[in-house]
C-alpha positions, -999 to 999 in steps of 0.1 A, spaced: 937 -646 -544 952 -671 -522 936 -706 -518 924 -701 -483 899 -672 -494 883 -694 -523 851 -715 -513 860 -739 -533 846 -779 -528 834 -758 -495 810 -736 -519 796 -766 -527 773 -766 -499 754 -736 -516 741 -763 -539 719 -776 -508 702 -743 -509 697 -756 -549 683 -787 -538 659 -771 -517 648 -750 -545 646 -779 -567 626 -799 -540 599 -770 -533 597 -763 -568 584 -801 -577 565 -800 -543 546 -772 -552 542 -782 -588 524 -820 -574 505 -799 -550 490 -779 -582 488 -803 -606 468 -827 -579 444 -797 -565 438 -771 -589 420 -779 -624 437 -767 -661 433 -739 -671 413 -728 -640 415 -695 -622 414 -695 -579 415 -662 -565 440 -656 -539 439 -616 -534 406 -608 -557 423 -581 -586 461 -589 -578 470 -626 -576 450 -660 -585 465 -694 -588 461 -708 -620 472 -747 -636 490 -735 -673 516 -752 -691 546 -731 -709 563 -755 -733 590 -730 -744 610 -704 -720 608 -669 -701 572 -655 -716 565 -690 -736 595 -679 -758 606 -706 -781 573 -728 -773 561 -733 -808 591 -756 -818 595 -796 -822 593 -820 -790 635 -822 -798 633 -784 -785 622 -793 -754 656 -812 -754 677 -785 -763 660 -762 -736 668 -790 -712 706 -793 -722 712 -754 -724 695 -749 -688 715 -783 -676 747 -763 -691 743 -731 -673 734 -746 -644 770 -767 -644 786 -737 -652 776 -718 -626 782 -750 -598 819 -746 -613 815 -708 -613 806 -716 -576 835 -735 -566 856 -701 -576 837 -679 -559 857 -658 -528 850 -676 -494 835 -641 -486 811 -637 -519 781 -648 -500 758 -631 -526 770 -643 -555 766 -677 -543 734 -671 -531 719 -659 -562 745 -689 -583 727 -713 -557 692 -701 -566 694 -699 -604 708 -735 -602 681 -749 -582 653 -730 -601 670 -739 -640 670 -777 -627 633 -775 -618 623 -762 -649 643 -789 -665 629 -819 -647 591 -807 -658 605 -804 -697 619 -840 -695 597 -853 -675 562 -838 -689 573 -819 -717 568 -786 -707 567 -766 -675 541 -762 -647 530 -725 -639 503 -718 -614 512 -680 -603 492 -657 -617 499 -618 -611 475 -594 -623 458 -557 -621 428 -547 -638 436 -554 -676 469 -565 -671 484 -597 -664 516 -608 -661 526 -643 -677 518 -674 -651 553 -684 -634 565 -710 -608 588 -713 -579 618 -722 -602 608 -689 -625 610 -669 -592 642 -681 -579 661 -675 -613 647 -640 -614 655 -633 -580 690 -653 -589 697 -630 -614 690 -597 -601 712 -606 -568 740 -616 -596 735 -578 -611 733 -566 -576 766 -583 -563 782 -574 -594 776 -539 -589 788 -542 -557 824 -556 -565 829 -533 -593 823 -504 -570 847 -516 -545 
């Protein structure tokens, strides 16, 4: 692949679409924290969504969250990892790869969130709730929803180069 078609320091720029992530993320997690008391359902669409203030001190699902306060640490430098790997990843992206460095862009900016609660507070804010009838799916945050949505557009645009 010849220089010209790499992004290079120009993919760079998809990290301000990271920092906007990172900057609603916090936003939204102030806003909660501020208005909406622990532990404390609001309904938003009666039977299907509610905001709710809960704390996840491990990752996806409250997965390692029974540990020592030095594995809120670890969490932090694994996510802080990934996240540089993928800015690098970023920079080596085809000029043309728009959806790869979309979804890079958004799994940096959502991992970083997540990070800044665990050092800062020692765990993660959640205040999504998603639900029907009995079932209910585990409280999430802006960050959670840009990594997923991150991911699945990495699967996506993989798919899509290996097909061409």
């Amino acid at each position: 692949m010849a220089a010209a078609d790499r992004a290079g320091v120009a993919g760079l720029r998809w990290l301000l679409l990271s920092l906007v992530v990172l900057a609603a993320d916090q936003a939204s997690k102030l806003y909660f924290l501020a208005t909406v008391p622990e532990f404390t359902r609001v309904p938003v669409v009666p039977g299907f969504f509610d905001w709710t203030l809960t704390y996840n001190e491990g990752v996806a699902f409250s997965l390692f969250g029974d540990g020592a306060n030095l594995q809120r640490f670890l969490l932090s430098a694994f996510a802080t990892a990934v996240s540089v790997a993928f800015a690098v990843w970023l920079t080596r992206l085809p000029r043309a790869d728009r959806w790869s460095a979309l979804a890079l862009a958004l799994v940096i900016g959502g991992a970083i969130g997540n990070v800044v609660d665990r050092v800062r507070l020692g765990h993660v804010v959640d205040f999504i709730l998603l639900y029907w009838r009995e079932w209910h799916w585990p409280a999430f945050n802006v960050a959670d929803s840009c990594i997923v949505v991150g991911a699945v557009l990495l699967v996506v645009a993989g798919f899509r180069e290996s097909g061409k």
